[in-house]
LOZAVEX-452407 format. One line per field, with one value per residue: residue in three letters; residue number from 1; y negated, z negated, x negated of N, C-alpha, C in turn. Coordinates in steps of 0.02 Angstrom, whole numbers, plus 50000, padded with zeros to 5 digits. Layout:
REM LOZAVEX-452407
kolvex	c(ALA ...)
drenro	c(NUM ...)
n.y	c(Y ...)
n.z	c(Z ...)
n.x	c(X ...)
ca.y	c(Y ...)
ca.z	c(Z ...)
ca.x	c(X ...)
c.y	c(Y ...)
c.z	c(Z ...)
c.x	c(X ...)
//
This chain:
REM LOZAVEX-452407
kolvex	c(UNK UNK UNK UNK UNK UNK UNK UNK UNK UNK UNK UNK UNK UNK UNK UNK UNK UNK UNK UNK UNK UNK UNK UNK UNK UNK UNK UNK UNK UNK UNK UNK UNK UNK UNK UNK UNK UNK UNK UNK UNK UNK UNK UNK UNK UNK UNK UNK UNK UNK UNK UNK UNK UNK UNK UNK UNK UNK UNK UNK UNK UNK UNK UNK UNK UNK UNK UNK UNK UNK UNK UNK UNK UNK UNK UNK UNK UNK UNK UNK UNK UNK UNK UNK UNK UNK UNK UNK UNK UNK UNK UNK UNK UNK UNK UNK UNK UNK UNK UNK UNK UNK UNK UNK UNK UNK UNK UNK UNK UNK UNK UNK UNK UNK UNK UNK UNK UNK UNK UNK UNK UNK UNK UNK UNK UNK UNK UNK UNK UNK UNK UNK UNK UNK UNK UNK UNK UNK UNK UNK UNK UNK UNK UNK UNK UNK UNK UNK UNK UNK UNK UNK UNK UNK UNK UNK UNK UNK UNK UNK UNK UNK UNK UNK UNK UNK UNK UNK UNK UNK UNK UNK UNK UNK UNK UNK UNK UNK UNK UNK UNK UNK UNK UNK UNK UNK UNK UNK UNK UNK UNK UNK UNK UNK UNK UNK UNK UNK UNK UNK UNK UNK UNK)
drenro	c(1 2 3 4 5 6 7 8 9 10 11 12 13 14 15 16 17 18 19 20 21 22 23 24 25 26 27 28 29 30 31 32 33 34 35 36 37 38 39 40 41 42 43 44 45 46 47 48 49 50 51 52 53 54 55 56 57 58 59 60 61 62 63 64 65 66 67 68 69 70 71 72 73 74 75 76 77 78 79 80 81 82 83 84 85 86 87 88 89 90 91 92 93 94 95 96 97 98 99 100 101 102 103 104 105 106 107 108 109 110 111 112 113 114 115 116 117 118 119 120 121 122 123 124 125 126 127 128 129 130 131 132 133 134 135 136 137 138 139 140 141 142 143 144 145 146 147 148 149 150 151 152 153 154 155 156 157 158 159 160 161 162 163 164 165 166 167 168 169 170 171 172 173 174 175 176 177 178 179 180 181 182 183 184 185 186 187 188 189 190 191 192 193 194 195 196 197 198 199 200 201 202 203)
n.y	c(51101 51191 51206 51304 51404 51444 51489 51598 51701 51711 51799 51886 51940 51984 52081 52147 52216 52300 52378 52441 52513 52626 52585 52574 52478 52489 52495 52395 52308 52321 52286 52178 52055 52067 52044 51905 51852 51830 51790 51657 51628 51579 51515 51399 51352 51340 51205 51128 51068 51000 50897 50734 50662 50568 50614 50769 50737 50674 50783 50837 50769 50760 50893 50894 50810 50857 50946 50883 50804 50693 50553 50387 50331 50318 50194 50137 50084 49979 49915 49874 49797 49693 49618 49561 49497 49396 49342 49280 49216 49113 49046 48989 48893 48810 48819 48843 48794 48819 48967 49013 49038 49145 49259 49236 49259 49405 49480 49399 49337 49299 49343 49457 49521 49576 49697 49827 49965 49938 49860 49931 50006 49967 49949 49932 49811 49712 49715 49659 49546 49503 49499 49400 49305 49266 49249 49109 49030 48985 49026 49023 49133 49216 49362 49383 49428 49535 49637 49653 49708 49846 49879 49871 49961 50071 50101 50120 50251 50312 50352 50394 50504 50586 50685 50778 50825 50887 50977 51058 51099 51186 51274 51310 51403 51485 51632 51672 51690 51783 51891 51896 51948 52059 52123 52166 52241 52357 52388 52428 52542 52625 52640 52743 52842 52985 53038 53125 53096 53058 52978 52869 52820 52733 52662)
n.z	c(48935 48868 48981 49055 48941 48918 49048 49072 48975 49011 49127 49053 48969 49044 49163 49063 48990 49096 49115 48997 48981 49060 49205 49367 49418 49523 49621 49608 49647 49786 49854 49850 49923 50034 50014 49930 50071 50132 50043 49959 50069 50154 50072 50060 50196 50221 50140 50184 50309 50276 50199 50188 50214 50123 50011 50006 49965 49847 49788 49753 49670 49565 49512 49467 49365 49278 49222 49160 49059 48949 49012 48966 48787 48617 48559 48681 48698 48610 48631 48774 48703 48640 48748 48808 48719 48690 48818 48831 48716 48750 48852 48799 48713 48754 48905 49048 49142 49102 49093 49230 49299 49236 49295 49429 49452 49401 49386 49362 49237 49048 48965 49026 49055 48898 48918 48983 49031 49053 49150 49254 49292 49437 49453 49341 49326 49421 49383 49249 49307 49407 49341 49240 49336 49393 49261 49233 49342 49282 49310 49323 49303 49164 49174 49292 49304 49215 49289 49419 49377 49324 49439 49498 49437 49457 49558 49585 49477 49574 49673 49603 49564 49669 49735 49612 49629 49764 49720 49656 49725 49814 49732 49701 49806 49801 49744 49858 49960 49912 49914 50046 50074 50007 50052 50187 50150 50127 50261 50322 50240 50261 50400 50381 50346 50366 50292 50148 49974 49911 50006 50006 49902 49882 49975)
n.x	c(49533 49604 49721 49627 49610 49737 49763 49682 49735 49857 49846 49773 49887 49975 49917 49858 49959 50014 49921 49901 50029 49988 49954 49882 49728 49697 49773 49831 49721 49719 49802 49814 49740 49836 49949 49917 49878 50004 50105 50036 49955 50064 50150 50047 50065 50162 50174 50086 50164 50263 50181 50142 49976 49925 50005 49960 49803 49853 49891 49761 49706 49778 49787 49664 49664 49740 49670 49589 49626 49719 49718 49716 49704 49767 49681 49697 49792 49828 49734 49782 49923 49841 49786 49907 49943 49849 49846 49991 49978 49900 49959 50036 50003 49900 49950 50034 49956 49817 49832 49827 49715 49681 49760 49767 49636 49602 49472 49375 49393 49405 49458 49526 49394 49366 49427 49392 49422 49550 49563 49529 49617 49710 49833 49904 49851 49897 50029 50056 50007 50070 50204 50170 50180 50269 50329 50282 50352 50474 50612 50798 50883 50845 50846 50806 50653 50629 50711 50637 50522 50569 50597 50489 50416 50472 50486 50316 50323 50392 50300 50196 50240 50267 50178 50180 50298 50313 50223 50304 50398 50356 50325 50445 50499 50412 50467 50556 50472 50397 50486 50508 50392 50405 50487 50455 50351 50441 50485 50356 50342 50457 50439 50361 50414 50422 50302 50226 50262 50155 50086 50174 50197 50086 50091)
ca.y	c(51162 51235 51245 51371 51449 51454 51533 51666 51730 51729 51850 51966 51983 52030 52158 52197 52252 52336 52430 52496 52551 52678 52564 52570 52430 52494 52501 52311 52261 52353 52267 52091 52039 52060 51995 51841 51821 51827 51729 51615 51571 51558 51442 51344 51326 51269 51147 51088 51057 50992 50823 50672 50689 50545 50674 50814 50699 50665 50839 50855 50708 50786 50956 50872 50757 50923 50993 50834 50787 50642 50452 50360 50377 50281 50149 50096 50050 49928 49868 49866 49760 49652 49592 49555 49443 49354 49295 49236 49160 49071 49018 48957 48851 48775 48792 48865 48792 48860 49046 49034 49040 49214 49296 49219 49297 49433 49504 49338 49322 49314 49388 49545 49575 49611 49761 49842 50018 49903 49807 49960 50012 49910 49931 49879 49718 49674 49731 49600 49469 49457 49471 49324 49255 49267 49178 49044 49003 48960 49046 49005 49196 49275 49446 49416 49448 49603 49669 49644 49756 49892 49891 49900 50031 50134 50108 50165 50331 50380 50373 50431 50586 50620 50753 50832 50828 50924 51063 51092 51106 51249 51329 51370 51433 51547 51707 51695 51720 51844 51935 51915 51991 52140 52165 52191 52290 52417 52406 52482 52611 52666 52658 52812 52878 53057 53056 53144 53057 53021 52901 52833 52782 52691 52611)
ca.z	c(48904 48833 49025 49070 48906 48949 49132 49053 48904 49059 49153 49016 48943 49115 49157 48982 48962 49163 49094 48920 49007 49112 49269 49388 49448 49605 49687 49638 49697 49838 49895 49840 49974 50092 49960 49946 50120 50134 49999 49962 50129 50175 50031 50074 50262 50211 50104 50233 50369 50220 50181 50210 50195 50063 49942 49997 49923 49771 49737 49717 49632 49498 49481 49416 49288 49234 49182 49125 48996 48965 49035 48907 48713 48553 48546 48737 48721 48560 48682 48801 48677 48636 48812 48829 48658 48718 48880 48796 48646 48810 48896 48742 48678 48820 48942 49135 49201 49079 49095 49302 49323 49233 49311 49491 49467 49346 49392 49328 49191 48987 48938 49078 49036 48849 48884 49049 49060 49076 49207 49284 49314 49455 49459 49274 49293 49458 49378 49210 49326 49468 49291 49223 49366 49404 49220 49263 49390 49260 49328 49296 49276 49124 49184 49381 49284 49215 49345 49452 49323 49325 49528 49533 49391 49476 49635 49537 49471 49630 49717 49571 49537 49743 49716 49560 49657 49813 49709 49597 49762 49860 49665 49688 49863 49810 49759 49932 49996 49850 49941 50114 50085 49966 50117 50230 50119 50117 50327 50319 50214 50307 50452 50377 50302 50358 50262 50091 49933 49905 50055 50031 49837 49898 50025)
ca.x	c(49508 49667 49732 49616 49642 49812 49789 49652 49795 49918 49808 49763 49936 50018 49900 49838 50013 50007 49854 49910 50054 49955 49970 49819 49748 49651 49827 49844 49677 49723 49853 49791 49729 49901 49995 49893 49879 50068 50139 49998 49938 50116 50145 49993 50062 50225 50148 50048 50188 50320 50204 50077 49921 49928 50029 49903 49780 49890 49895 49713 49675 49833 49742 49577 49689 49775 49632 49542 49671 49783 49689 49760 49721 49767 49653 49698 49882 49815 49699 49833 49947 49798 49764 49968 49954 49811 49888 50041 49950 49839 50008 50111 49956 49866 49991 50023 49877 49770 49814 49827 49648 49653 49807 49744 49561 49594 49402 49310 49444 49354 49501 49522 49328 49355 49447 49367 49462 49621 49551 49487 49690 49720 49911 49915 49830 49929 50090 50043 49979 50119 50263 50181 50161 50358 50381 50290 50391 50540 50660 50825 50924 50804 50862 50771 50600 50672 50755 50591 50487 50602 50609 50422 50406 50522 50431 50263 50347 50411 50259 50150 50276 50265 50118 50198 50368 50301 50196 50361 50450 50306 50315 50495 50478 50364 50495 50573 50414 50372 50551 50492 50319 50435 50538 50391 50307 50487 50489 50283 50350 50502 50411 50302 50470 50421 50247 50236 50249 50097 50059 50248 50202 50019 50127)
c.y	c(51210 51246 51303 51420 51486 51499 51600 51711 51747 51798 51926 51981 52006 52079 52172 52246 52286 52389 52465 52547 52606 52634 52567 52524 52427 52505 52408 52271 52281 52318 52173 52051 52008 52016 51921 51791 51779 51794 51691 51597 51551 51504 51396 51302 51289 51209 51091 51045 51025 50911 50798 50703 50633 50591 50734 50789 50689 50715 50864 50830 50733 50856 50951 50864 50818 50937 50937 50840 50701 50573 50416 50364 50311 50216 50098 50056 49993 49902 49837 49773 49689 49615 49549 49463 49387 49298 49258 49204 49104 49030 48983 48891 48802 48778 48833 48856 48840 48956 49062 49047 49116 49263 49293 49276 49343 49462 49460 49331 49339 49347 49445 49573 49606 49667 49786 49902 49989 49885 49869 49988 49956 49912 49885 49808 49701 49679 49676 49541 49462 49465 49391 49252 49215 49202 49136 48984 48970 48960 49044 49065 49240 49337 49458 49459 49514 49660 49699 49700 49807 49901 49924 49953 50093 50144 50157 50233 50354 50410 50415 50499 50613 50688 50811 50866 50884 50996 51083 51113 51173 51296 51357 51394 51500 51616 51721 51713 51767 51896 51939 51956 52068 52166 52196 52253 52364 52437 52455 52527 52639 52671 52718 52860 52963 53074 53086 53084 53040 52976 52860 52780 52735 52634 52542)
c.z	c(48888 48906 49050 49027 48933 49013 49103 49007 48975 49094 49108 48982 48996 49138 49122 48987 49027 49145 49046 48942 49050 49165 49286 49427 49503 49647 49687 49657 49758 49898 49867 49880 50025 50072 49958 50007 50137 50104 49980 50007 50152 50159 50054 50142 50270 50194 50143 50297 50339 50210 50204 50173 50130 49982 49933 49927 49860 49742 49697 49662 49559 49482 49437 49369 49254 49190 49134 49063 49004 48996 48976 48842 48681 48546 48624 48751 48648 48595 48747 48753 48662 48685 48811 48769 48675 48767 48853 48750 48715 48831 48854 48707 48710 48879 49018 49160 49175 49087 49178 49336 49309 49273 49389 49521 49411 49321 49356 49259 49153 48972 48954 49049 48959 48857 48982 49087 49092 49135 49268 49340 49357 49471 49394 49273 49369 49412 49309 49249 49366 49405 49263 49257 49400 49319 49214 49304 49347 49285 49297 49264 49237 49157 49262 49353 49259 49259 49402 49413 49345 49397 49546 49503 49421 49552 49637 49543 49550 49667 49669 49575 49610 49748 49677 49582 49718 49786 49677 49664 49812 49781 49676 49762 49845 49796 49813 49972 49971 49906 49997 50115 50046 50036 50193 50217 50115 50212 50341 50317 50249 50356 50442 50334 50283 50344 50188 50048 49904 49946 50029 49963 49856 49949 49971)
c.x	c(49565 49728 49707 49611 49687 49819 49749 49706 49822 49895 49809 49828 49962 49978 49860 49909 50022 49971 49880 49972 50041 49968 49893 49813 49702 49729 49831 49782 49669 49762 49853 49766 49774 49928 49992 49910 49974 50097 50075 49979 50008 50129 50099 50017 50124 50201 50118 50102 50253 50283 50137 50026 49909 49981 49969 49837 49789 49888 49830 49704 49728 49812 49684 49623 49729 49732 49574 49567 49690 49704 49701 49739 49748 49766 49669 49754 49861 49772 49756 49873 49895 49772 49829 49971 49912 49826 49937 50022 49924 49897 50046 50060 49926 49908 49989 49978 49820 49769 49821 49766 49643 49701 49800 49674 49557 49516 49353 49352 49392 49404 49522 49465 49337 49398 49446 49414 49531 49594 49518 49550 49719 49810 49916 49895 49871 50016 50084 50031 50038 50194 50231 50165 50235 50400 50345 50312 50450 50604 50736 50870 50841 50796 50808 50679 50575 50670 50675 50546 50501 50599 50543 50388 50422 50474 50350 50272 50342 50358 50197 50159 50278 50241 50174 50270 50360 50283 50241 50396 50410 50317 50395 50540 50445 50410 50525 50523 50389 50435 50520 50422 50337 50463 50505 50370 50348 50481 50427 50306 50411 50495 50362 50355 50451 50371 50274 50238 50213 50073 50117 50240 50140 50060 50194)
//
């Protein structure tokens, strides 16, 4: 909600303040169109010839969640923690065998079902089930369990942040293409150099 706030304010202060200034804005819906075509389809065609169609993808699927709002609240990371305690209370009490049935079949698991949105995140419950499935093993360097976390976290990010990484990278593209569609727009007009100043300013 408070994104498209946010883009409506953006709008009306840039040409609220275009307008109060005496600016007219039948020259800029005039030329909205070109403009568009030119730096926005441009942008779009870079974009297109720059990545996979699994990022394409990513980018939609990160436009909805923009405007959704966060995934995540409050009550889910105490659900979160409460799933984590469980397992380890299960494994320290009853023993390896007993918690391999749930970390094997997290879907039939009694303990996955009481908290469904978790279980709904299927990185999160592979990324809990294949760590404690690493310290069951009894590994002899503490740190490989660790280390392993951090590898596949990082692995996560990169591919999550792919999307957000590409449209930050077409967003600051866009004033060179803002320049190349200005520098166009000066060749038009000096190509009509010897009109009055009145075509030369519409131009």
């Amino acid at each position: 909600m408070f994104q498209i706030i946010g883009i409506v304010l953006l709008f009306a202060m840039v040409f609220g303040s275009y307008i109060m200034a005496g600016g007219n804005m039948g020259i800029i819906l005039h030329a909205l169109p070109h403009e568009m075509m030119a730096i926005g389809g441009a942008a779009v065609a870079a974009f297109l010839i720059s990545h996979s169609m699994t990022v394409l993808k990513g980018v939609g699927g990160g436009l909805a969640k923009a405007f959704a709002g966060p995934k995540w609240k409050a009550s889910d990371y105490r659900d979160l923690l409460s799933l984590l305690f469980l397992l380890t209370k299960t494994m320290k009490s009853k023993g390896v065998i007993a918690l391999e049935s749930h970390i094997e079949n997290p879907g039939e698991s009694t303990i996955f079902s009481r908290y469904p949105k978790i279980t709904k995140d299927h990185f999160a419950v592979d990324f809990i089930c294949d760590t404690l499935r690493m310290m069951t093993m009894n590994l002899e360097d503490p740190h490989q369990v660790e280390d392993a976390m951090e590898k596949q976290l990082e692995k996560h990010h990169h591919e999550a942040l792919a999307p957000a990484h590409a449209l930050q990278n077409t967003a600051d593209a866009l004033p060179a293409l803002g320049i190349v569609a200005a520098v166009l727009g000066v060749v038009k007009t000096m190509g009509s150099i010897s009109e009055p100043p009145e075509v030369l300013g519409g131009m």
